[in-house]
C-alpha positions as CSV (number, residue, x, y, z in Angstrom):
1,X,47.8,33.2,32.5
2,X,49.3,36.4,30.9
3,X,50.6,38.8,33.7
4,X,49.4,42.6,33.2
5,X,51.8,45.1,32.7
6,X,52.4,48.4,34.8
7,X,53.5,51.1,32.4
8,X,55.6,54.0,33.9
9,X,56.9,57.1,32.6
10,X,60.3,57.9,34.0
11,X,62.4,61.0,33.3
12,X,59.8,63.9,31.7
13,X,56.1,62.5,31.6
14,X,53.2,63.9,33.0
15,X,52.7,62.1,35.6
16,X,53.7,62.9,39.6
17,X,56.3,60.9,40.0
18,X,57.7,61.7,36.4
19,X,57.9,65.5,37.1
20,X,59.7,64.1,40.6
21,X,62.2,62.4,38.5
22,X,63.3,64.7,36.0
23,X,63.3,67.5,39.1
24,X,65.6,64.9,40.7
25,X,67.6,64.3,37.7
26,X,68.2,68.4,37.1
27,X,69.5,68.3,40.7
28,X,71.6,65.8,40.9
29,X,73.1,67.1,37.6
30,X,73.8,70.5,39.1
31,X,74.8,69.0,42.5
32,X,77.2,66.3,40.3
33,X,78.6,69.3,38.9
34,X,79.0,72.0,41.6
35,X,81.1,68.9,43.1
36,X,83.5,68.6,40.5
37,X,82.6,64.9,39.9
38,X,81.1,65.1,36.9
39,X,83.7,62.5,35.0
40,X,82.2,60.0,37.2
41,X,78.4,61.2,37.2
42,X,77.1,60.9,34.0
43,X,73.2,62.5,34.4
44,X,70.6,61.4,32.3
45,X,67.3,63.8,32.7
46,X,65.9,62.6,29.2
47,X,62.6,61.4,28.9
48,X,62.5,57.7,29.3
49,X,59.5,55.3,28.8
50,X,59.6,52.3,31.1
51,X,57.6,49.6,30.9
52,X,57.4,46.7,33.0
53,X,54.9,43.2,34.2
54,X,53.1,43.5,37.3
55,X,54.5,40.7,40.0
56,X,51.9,38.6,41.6
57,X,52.5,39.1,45.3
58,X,50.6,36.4,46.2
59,X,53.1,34.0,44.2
60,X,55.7,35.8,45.3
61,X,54.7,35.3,49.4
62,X,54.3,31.8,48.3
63,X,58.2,31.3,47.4
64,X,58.9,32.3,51.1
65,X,56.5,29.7,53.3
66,X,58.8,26.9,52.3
67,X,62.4,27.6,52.3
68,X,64.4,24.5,51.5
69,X,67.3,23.9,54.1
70,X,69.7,21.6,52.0
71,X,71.9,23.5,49.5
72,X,70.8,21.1,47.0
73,X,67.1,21.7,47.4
74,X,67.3,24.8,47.3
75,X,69.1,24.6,43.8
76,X,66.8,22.4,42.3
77,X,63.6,25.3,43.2
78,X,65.6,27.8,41.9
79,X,65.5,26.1,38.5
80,X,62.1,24.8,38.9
81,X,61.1,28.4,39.5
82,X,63.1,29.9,36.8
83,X,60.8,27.4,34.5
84,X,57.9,28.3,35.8
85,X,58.7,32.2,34.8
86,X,58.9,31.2,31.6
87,X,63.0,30.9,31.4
88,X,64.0,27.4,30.0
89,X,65.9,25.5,27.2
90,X,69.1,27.4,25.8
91,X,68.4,30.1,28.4
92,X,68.5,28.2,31.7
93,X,72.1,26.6,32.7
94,X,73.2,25.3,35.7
95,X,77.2,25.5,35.6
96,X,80.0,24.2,38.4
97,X,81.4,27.7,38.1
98,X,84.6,25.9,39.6
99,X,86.4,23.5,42.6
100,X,83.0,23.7,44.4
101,X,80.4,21.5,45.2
102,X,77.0,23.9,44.1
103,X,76.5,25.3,40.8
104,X,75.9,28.3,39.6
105,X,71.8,28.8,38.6
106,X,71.7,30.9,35.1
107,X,68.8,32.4,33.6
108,X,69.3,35.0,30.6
109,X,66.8,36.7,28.8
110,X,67.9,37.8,25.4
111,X,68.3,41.4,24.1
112,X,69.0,43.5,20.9
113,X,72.7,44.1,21.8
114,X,75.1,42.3,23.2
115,X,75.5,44.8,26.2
116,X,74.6,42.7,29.5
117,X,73.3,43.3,32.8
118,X,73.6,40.8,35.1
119,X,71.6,40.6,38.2
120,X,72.2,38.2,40.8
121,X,71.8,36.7,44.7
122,X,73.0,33.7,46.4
123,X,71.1,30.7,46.7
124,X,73.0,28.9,49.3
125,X,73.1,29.6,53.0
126,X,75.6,29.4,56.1
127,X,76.3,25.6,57.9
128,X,73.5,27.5,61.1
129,X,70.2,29.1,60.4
130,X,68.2,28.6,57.7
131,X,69.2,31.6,55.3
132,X,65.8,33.4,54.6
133,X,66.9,36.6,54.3
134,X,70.3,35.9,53.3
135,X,69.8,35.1,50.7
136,X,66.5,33.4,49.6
137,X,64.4,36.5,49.4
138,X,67.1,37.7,47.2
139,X,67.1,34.9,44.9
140,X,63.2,33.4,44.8
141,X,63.2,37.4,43.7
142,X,64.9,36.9,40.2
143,X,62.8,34.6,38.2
144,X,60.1,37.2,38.9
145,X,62.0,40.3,38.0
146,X,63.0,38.0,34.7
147,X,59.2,37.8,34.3
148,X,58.6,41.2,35.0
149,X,60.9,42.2,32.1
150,X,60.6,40.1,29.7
151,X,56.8,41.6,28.3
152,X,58.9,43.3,25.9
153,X,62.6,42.8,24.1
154,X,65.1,44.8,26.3
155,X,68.4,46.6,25.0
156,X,70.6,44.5,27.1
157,X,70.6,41.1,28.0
158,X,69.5,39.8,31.1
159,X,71.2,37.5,32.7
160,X,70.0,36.3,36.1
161,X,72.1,34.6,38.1
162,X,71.4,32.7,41.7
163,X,75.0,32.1,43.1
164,X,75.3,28.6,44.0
165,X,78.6,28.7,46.4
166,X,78.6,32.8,48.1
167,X,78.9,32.6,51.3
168,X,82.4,31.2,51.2
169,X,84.1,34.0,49.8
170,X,81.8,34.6,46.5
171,X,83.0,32.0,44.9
172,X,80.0,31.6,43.2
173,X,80.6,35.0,41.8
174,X,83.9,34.5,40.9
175,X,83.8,31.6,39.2
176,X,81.2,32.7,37.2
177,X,83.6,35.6,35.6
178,X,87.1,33.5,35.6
179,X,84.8,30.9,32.9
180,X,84.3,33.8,30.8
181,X,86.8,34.7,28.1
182,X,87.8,38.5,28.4
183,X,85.0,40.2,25.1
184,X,82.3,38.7,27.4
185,X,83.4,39.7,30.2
186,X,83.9,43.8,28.8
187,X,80.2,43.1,27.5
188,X,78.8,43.3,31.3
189,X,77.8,46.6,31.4
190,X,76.7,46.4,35.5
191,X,76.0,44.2,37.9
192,X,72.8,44.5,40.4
193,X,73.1,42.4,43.8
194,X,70.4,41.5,45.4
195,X,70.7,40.9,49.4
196,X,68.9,40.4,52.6
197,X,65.8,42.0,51.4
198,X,62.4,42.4,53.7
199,X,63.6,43.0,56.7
200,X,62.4,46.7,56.1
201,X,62.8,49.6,53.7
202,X,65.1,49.2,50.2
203,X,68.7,50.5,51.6
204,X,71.6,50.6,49.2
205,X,75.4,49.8,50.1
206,X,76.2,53.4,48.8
207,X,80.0,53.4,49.7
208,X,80.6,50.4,47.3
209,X,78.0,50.8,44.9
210,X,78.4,52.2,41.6
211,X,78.0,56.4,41.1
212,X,75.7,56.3,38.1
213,X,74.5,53.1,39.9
214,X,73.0,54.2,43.1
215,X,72.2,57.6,41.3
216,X,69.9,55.6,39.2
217,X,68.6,53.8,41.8
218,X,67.5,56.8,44.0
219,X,65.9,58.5,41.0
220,X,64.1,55.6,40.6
221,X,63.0,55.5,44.4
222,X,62.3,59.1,44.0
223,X,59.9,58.9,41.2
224,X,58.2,55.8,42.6
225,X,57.5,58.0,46.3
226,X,59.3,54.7,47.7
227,X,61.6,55.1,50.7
228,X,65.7,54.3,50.0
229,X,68.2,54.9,52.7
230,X,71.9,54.3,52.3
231,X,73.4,51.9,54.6
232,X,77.3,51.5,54.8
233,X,78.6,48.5,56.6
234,X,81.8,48.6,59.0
235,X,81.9,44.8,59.1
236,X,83.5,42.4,56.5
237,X,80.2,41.7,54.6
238,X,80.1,38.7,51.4
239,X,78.4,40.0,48.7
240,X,78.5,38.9,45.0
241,X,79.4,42.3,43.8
242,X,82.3,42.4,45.1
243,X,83.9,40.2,42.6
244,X,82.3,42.1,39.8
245,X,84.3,45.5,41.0
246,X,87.3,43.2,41.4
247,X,87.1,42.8,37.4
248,X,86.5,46.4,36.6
249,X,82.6,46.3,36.4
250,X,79.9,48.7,37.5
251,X,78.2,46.7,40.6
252,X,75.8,48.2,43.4
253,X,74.1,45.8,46.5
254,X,70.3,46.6,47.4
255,X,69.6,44.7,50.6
256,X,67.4,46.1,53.5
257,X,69.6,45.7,56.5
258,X,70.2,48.8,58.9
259,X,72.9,49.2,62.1
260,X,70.1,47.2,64.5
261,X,69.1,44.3,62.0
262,X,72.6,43.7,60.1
263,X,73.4,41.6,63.1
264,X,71.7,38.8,61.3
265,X,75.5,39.3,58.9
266,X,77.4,37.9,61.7
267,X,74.9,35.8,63.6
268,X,73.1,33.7,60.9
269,X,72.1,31.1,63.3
270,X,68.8,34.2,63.8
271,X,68.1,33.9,60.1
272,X,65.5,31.2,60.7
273,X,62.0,31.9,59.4
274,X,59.7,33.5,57.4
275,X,58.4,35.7,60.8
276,X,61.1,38.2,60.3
277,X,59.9,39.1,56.8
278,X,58.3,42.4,56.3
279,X,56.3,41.8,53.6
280,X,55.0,44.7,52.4
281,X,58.3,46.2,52.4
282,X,59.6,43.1,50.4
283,X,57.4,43.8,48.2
284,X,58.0,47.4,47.6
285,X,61.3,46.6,47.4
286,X,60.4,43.8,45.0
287,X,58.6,46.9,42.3
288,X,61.6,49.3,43.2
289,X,63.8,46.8,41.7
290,X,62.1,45.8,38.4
291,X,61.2,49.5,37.2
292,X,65.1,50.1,38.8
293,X,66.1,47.1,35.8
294,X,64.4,48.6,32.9
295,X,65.4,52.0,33.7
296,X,69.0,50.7,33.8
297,X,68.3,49.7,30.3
298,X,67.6,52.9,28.7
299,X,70.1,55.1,31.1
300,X,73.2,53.1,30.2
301,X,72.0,52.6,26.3
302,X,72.1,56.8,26.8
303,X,75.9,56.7,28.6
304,X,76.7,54.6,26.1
305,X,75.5,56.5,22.9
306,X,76.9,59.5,24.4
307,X,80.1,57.5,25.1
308,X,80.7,56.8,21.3
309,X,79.7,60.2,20.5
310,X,82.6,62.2,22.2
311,X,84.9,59.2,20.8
312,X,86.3,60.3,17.6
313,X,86.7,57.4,15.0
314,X,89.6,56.1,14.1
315,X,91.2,57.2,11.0
């Protein structure tokens, strides 16, 4: 069955939350700039149209009654859910992205360019606990965003990625880039990781994350009257961005852990069930993320026009 799509008007609309935005977007132009950081801040108050598919939270509380324990399960649902979206063929890989024993679980969804966006989340978990929130509601999340933006051709490709070996220093991650050759690697515009989400409100890792990034991304919340709080961890903390900013790319981490739950970081053997699981929240968090995606699409096609703009040609 054809999912409906949710159509909203980011940036300059009519709408409430598109007068929010473009106030938001004037500020934090005139903030970016009263700061002296506009070099790293590029604003982008334009009018943008984004459009996006609805995501069936009843199939998406389905994908989080039965967690698979084994690492190898849980690899083989992430493809069978991936085909189930609708990603298959050419598009879906799964790749040894080195010297370790889980692959790497690719989806892509082709665009007009050859800009990409990757957005990604580990599917395996730590030796105790059962890794619900870190990572499965991260992961059983991407073949629905993929879904969710695939009702109409994108600028940028897509490519969604479920880590198969993170939580041992992202190697996952990293082998994923190292097996690129150096033009594909320049073509990843910026990387979106997905982490330990629904155990409450969106948070953002703001201190790591990206400027134009995490600006973005509370625009986004802003417009959407959706709570986002930024959250910075003290603690050494995997995540699969951090081998993204290692090669030189944009990256950000949206999780939902605060100072009180971001024990379950360090003591995975809690991570055990479902129970734990704000749903609602998840689920927010889930339509944050998927107008966040297509709004990413237009704002950096804008940086980048306005990039190539200021660059005089050769001559």
């Amino acid at each position: 069955m054809r999912s409906r799509s949710r159509t909203a008007t980011l940036g300059g609309g009519r709408s409430r939350g598109e007068w929010r935005l473009a106030r938001y977007a004037r500020t934090a132009a005139l903030v970016a700039l009263a700061l002296g950081c506009a070099g790293r801040f590029t604003p982008v108050p334009d009018p943008i149209h984004v459009r996006t598919g609805n995501i069936d939270a009843r199939a998406l509380e389905a994908t989080l009654d039965d967690v698979p324990r084994p690492n190898p399960e849980r690899i083989a649902r992430m493809v069978q859910l991936f085909q189930q979206a609708g990603c298959g063929g050419e598009y879906l890989e799964v790749a040894l992205p080195g010297k370790t024993p889980y692959p790497n679980v690719i989806c892509t969804l082709p665009g007009r360019s050859h800009w990409i966006i990757v957005v990604g989340a580990h599917v395996d978990r730590p030796e105790d606990g059962n890794g619900v929130v870190d990572d499965w509601t991260g992961a059983v999340l991407l073949p629905h965003l993929y879904r969710a933006l695939a009702v109409e051709r994108r600028e940028h490709s897509f490519v969604f990625i479920g880590f198969g070996h993170a939580t041992l220093k992202e190697q996952g991650s990293h082998g994923y880039l190292r097996r690129l050759d150096d033009e594909r690697r320049a073509h990843i515009r910026a990387m979106v990781d997905l982490k330990g989400l629904g155990l409450g409100p969106t948070s953002v890792w703001a201190s790591q994350a990206d400027r134009n990034l995490r600006q973005d991304l509370f625009a986004v919340a802003k417009a959407l009257g959706l709570p986002l709080q930024s959250v910075r961890f003290y603690t050494n903390v995997s995540a699969d961005s951090k081998a993204f900013r290692f090669w030189g790319i944009p990256a950000i981490t949206i999780h939902s852990f605060d100072p009180e739950n971001a024990r379950l970081l360090q003591q995975s053997y809690l991570d055990r069930d479902a129970s734990q699981i704000d749903f609602p929240a998840y689920y927010d968090s889930a339509r944050m993320i998927s107008i966040y995606l297509a709004y990413l699409d237009d704002t950096l096609r804008i940086r980048n026009e306005r990039r190539d703009e200021k660059t005089p040609e050769a001559s």
